[in-house]
C-alpha positions in Angstrom: -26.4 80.5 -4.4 -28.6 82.7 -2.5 -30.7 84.7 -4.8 -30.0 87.9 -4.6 -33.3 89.6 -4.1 -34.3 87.7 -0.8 -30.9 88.1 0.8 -31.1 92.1 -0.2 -34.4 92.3 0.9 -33.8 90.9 4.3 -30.6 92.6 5.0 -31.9 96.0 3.9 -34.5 95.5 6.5 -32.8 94.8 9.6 -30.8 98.2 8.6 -34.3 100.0 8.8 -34.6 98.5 11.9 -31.5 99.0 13.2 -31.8 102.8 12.5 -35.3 102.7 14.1 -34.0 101.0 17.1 -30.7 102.7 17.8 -30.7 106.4 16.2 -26.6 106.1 16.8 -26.1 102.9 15.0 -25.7 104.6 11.9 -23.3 106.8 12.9 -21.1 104.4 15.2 -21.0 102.1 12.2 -19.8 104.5 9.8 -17.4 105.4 12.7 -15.9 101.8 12.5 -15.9 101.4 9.0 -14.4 104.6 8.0 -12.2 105.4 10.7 -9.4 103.2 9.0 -6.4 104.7 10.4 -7.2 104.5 13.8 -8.9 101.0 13.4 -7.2 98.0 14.1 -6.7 95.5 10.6 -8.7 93.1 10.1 -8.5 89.0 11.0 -9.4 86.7 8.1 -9.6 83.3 9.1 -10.4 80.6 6.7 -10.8 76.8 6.2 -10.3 74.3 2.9 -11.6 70.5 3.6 -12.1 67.6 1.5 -12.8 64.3 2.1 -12.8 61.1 -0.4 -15.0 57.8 0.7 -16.0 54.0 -0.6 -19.1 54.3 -2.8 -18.2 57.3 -5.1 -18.4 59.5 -2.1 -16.5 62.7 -2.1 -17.6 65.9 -0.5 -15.5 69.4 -0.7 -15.8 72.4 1.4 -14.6 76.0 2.3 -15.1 78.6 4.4 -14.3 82.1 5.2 -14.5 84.7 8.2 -13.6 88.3 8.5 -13.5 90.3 12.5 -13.0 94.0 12.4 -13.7 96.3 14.9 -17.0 95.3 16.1 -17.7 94.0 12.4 -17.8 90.3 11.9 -18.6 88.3 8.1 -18.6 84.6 7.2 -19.1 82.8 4.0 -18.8 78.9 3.8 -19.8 76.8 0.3 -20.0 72.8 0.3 -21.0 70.2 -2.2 -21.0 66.6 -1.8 -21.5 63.2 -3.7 -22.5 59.9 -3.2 -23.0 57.1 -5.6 -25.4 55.4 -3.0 -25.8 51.3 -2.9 -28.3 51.4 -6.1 -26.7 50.5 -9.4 -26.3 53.3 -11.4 -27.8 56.0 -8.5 -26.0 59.4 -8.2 -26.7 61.9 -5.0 -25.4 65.3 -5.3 -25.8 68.5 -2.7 -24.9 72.0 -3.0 -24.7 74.4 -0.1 -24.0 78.2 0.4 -24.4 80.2 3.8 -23.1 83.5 5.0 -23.6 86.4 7.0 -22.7 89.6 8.9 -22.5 91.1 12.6 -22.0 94.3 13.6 -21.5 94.9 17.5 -22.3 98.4 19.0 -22.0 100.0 22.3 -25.9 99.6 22.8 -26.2 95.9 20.8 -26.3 94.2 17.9 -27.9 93.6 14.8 -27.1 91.5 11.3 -28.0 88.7 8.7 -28.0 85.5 7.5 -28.4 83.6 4.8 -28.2 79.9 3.3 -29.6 77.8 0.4 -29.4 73.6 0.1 -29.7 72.2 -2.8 -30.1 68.2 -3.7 -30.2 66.1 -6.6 -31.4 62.6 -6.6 -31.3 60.6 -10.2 -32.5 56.6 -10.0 -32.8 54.0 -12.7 -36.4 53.9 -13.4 -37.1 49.7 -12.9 -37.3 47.5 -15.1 -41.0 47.8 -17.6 -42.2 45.8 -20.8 -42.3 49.4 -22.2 -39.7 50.7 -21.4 -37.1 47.9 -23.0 -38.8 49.5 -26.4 -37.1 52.9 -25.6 -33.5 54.0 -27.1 -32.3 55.2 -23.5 -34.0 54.0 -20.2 -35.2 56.6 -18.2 -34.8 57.9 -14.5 -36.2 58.5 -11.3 -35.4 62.0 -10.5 -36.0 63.6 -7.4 -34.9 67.5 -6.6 -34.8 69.4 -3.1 -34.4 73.0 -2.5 -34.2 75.1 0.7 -33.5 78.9 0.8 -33.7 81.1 4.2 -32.7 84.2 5.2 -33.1 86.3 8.5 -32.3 89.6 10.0 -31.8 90.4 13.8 -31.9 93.7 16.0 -30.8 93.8 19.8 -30.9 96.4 21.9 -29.5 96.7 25.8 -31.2 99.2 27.9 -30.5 98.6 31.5 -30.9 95.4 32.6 -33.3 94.8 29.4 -32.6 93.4 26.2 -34.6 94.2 23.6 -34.9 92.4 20.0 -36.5 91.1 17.0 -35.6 89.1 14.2 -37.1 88.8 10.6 -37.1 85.5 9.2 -37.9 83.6 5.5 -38.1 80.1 4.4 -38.5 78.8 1.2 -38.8 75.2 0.1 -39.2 73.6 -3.1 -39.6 69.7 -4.1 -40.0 68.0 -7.4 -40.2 64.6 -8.6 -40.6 62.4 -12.1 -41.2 58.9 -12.3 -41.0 56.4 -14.5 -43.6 53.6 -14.3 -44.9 51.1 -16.9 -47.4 53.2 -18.4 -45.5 56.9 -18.8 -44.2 59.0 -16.0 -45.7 60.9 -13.6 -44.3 64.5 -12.2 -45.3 65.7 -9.2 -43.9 69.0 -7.3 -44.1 70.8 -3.8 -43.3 74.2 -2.6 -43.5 76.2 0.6 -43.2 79.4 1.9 -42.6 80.8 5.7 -42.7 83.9 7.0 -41.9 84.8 10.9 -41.6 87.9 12.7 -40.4 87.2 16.6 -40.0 90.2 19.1 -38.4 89.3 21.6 -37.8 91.1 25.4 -35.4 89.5 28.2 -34.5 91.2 31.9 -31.9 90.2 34.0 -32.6 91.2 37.8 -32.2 90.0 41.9 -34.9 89.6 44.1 -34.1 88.5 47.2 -30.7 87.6 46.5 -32.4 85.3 43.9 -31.2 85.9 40.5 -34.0 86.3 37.3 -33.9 86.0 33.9 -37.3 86.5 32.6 -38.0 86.4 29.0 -41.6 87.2 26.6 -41.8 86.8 23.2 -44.3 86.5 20.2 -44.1 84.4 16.9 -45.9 86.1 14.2 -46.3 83.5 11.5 -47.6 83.3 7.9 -47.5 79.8 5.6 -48.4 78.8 2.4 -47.6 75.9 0.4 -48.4 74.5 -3.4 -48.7 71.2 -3.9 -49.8 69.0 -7.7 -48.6 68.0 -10.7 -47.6 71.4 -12.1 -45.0 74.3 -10.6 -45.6 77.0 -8.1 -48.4 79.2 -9.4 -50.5 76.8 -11.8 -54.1 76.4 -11.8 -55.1 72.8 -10.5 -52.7 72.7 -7.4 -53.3 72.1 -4.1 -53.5 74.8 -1.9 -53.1 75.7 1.5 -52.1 79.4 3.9 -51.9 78.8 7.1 -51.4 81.8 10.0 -50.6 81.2 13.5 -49.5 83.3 16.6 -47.8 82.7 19.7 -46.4 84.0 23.0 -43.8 82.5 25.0 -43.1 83.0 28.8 -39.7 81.9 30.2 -38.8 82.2 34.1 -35.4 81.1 35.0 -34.6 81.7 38.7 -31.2 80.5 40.6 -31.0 80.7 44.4 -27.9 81.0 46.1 -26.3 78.5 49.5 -24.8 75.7 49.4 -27.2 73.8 47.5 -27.7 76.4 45.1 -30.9 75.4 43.5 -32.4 76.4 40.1 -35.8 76.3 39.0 -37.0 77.2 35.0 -40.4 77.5 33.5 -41.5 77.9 30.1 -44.9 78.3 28.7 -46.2 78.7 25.0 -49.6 78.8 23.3 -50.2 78.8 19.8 -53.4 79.9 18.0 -52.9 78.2 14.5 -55.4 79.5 11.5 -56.1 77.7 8.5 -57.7 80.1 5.3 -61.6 77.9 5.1 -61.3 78.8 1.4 -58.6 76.2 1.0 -59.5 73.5 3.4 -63.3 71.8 1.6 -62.8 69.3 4.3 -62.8 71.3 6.7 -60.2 72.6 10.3 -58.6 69.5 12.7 -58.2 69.6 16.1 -55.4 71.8 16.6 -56.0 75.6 16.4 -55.4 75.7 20.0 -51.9 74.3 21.4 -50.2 74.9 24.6 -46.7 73.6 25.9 -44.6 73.9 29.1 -41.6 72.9 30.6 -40.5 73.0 33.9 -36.7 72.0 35.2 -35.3 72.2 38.6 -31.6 71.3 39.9 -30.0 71.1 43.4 -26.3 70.7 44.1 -26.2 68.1 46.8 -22.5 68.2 47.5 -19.4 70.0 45.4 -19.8 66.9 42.6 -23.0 65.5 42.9 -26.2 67.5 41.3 -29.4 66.0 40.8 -32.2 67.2 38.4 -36.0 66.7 37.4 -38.0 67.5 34.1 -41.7 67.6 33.2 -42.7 68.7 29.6 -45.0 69.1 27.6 -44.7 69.9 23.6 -47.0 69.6 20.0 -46.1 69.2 17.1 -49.2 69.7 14.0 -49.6 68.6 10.3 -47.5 70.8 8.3 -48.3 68.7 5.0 -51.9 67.0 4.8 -51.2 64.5 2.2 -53.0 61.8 4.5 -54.7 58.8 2.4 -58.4 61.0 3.0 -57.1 64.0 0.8 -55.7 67.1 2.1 -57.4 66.3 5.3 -55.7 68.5 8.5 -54.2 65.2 10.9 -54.8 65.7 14.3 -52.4 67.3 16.4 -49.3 65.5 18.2 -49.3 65.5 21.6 -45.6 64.3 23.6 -45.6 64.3 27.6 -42.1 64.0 29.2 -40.6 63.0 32.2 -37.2 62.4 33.6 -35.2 61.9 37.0 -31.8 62.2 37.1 -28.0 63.2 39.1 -25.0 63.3 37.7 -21.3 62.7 39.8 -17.9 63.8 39.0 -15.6 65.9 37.7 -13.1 66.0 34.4 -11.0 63.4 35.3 -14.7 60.6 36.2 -18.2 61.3 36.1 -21.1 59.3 35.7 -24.9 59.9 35.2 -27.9 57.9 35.3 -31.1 59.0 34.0 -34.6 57.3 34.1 -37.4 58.8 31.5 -40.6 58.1 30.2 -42.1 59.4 27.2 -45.7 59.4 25.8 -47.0 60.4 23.0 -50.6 60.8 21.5 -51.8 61.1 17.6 -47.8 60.9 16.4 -47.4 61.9 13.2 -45.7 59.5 11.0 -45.1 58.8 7.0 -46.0 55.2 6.5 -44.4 53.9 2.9 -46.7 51.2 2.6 -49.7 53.1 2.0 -50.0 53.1 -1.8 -47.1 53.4 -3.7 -45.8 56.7 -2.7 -47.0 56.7 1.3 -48.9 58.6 2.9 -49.1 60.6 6.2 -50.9 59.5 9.1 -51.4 59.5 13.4 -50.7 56.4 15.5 -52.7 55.0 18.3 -51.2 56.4 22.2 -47.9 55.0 23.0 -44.9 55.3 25.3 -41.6 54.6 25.9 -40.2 54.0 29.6 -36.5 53.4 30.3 -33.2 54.1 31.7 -29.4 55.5 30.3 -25.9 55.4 31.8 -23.0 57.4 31.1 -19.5 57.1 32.4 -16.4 58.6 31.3 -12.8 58.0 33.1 -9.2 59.1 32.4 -7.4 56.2 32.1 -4.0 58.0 32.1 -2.6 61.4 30.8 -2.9 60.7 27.3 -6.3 58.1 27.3 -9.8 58.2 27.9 -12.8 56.2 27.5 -16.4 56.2 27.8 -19.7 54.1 28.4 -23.6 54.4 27.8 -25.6 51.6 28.8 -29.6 52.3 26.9 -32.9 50.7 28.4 -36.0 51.6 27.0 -39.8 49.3 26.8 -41.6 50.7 23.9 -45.4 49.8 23.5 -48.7 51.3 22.6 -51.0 52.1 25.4 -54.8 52.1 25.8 -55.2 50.3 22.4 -56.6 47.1 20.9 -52.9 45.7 21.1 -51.4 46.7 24.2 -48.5 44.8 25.7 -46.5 44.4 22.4 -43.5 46.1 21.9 -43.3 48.8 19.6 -41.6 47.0 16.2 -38.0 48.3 15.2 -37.5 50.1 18.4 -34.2 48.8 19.8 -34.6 47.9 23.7 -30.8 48.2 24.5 -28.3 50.1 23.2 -24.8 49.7 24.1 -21.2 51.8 22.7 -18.1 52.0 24.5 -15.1 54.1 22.8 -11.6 55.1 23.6 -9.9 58.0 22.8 -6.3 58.3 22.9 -4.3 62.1 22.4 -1.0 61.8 21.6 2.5 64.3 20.8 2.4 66.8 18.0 -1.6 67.1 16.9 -1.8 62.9 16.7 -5.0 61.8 18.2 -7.4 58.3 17.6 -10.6 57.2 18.4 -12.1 53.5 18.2 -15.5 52.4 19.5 -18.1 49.9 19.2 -21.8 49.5 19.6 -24.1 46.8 19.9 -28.4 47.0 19.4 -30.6 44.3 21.1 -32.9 42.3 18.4 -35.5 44.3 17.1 -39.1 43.1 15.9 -40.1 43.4 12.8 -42.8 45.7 11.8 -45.7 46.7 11.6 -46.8 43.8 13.1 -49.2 45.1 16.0 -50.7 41.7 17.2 -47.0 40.2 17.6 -47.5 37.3 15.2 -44.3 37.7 13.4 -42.1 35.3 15.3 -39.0 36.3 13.4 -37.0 39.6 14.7 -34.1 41.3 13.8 -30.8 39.7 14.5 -28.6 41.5 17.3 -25.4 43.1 16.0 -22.9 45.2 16.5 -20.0 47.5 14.3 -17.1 49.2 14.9 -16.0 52.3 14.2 -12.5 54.3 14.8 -10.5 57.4 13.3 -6.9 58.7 12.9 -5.8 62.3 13.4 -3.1 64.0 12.4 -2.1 67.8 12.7 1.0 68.8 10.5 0.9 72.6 10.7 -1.9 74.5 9.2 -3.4 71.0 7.9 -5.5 68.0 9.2 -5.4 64.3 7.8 -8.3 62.2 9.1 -8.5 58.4 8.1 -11.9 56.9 9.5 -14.4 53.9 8.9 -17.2 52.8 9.9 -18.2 49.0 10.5 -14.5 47.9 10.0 -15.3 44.2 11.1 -17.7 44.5 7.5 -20.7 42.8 9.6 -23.5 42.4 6.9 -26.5 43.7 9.1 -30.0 45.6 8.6 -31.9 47.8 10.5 -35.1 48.4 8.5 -37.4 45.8 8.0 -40.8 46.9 7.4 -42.5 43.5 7.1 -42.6 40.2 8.4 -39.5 38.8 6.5 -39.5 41.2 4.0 -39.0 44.5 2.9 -35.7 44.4 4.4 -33.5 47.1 3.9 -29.3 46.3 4.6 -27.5 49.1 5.9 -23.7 50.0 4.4 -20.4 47.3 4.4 -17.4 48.6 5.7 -16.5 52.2 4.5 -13.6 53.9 4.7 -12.6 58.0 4.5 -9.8 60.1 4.2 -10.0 63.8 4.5 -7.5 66.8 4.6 -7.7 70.2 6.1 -6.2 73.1 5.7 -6.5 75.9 8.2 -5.3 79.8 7.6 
């Protein structure tokens, strides 16, 4: 569960700032909480769900909402299993979430608040020293991720003014077991981020705005060695960063009734010298933009264009140099598209291209544990499809068609194509809705041969065979409940997607698998 503390903390806040912000919101809320006998009762909603798989899969879940007045809470728990494909291997994950709303005359302002928890346990392989040992010993791997966040909004006029408080907390451990002893190794992070926030709605013209500023305030810090959060010897990092954000949305009336939205961001990112011996990267100064624009040609035909530009930068550092900063990402979009139709058929067609510079990847075959690292300039140019018809009252079915040419660019190898990126991709499914809450679902998709990878000089002739699965559900409502039977690959095709190296290193993904779940609504 959420520990108390954090989730306190952050609640208590947002109430300080809710008083700041709106000197009646104290009052009004007392109003609808203690005002019972002219208050309406309250709505409780809830939702019980479990579901039972192949594999030693099971998962369980439940959730609960309350409205009142102006006054909304939520609370949902979830935990799941899976026995994995590895002998002996057990997955478990444990989720919490919740929160509160209350709605007022002049805005809004509440909570939030979740935790994820997972628990990884392998058999440690097979070691000359290890046979010596009364019980073998295991691989275990732990992952933990708390947040919580509190929110003010405030309407004044055509203004909306708000600002949220958010935390993130994440912790990582590991113990393996090689031939000479195991090793332990642990991770944890910590994020704090104030974002004000300040929107207007307005005309100009006859052309309608929506103009939006905002600032992220951000602090970081993470841990990283052998030993838990606060231990002499670790790693350290803090890291600070601010940005503002500019958003322009503006929608013209006619016929055509065009619309045209810009965004802009820039980022000054911070690192602390003390922690850094190697010294900063390239990437204390970021910018992205976006700009969209739409025209309605007739009554069901639209067209649309995108340009972008976003960043992405090393959150981590564990490159195969040290706790060296990786240079920042760098990913340039385009796309051209219309779409045709309405609910009964509609169709869209899309061309894009994609490049990206210094992409920040984990590569698993540096050393035995990986490391992270930037890629040489790539792209990826292509083209999608969608169609969906209504083949009679009670069926439907629907298309996409995926092209894409993925190589590097500007480098030693250019003309290759990237290794493991599919060039077409291909799923058709039909959906059927039948009398009293039965409905079904079957589709199937089918991936072009892949090359294998990394093989940047193309001198692996072998590739990855084309395949294709199938997939379908059942549905059936009986009241308040649910029953779902559904699997995945039902023709059992024995197929990989992963292959790392020429001819080995090949990873097989699942055999058929098959689910039932149940639901209960009230």
């Amino acid at each position: 569960m959420m520990p108390v503390p954090l989730a306190l903390t952050v609640a208590t806040r947002a109430l300080l700032l809710c008083a700041l912000a709106m000197p009646a919101c104290a009052q009004e809320g007392g109003d609808a909480a203690g005002g019972a006998s002219a208050a309406p009762a309250g709505v409780t909603h809830g939702d019980l769900s479990g579901e039972l798989a192949q594999g030693g899969q099971h998962s369980m879940r439940g959730a609960l909402s309350y409205d009142r007045d102006g006054m909304a809470l939520d609370a949902a728990v979830d935990g799941q299993r899976n026995g994995n494909y590895r002998d002996g291997s057990v997955f478990h994950q444990r989720g919490f979430n919740g929160g509160a709303e209350w709605k007022l005359r002049q805005g809004r302002f509440g909570f939030t608040a979740d935790q994820l928890t997972q628990e990884t346990r392998y058999p440690a392989p097979e070691a000359p020293y290890l046979a010596l040992l009364a019980a073998r010993p295991e691989d275990l791997y732990s992952y933990e991720v708390q947040r919580a966040s509190a929110f003010v909004q405030r309407y004044v006029g055509n203004f909306e003014l708000g600002v949220e408080l958010s935390q993130r907390e994440k912790r990582a451990e590991a113990r393996y077991a090689g031939e000479t002893g195991s090793a332990e190794s642990s991770y944890r992070s910590r994020r704090r981020l104030l974002a004000p926030r300040v929107r207007h709605y307005g005309k100009v013209g006859g052309v309608g705005t929506d103009t939006e500023v905002g600032l992220d305030l951000m602090q970081w810090e993470r841990r990283s060695g052998s030993a838990a959060w606060g231990r002499e010897g670790d790693a350290q990092r803090h890291q600070f960063s601010r940005a503002l954000l500019l958003r322009e949305e503006l929608a013209f009336g006619g016929a055509l009734a065009p619309r045209l939205l810009l965004g802009l961001r820039h980022e000054q990112i911070q690192l602390d010298p003390a922690d850094m011996p190697f010294g900063g990267s390239d990437w204390e100064n970021q910018n992205a933009w976006d700009v969209q624009g739409s025209v309605l040609l007739r009554p069901q035909l639209s067209v649309y264009a995108r340009s972008a530009r976003s960043y992405r930068i090393d959150d981590d550092g564990y490159t195969s140099a040290g706790y060296r900063p990786l240079a920042g990402q760098e990913r340039r979009e385009t796309e051209l598209g219309a779409t045709f139709g309405d609910s009964a058929r509609s169709a869209s067609v899309r061309v894009f291209s994609e490049r990206l510079s210094n992409q920040i990847v984990f590569d698993h075959s540096l050393g035995q544990l990986g490391f992270a690292g930037n890629l040489e300039p790539s792209r990826r140019d292509g083209i999608a499809i969608e169609a969906s018809a209504a083949l009679a009252r009670d069926w439907r079915l629907d298309g996409q068609l995926r092209q894409v040419h993925a190589r590097y660019d500007d480098y030693a190898y250019d003309g290759p194509d990237i290794a493991l990126v599919p060039k077409t991709l291909a799923t058709l499914r039909l959906y059927w809705t039948g009398p009293r809450g039965a409905s079904a679902d079957v589709g199937v998709q089918w991936l072009r041969a892949l090359r294998y990878g990394p093989d940047f000089a193309g001198s692996c002739l072998a590739q990855v065979p084309a395949f294709a699965t199938v997939d379908g559900r059942v549905v059936r409502k009986l009241g308040a409940w649910e029953l779902e039977l559904a699997g995945s690959n039902l023709a059992n095709r024995r197929h990989y997607g992963d292959a790392p190296g020429c001819r080995s290193s090949i990873y097989q993904n699942d055999r058929r698998q098959l689910r039932i779940s149940a639901r209960y609504h009230f």
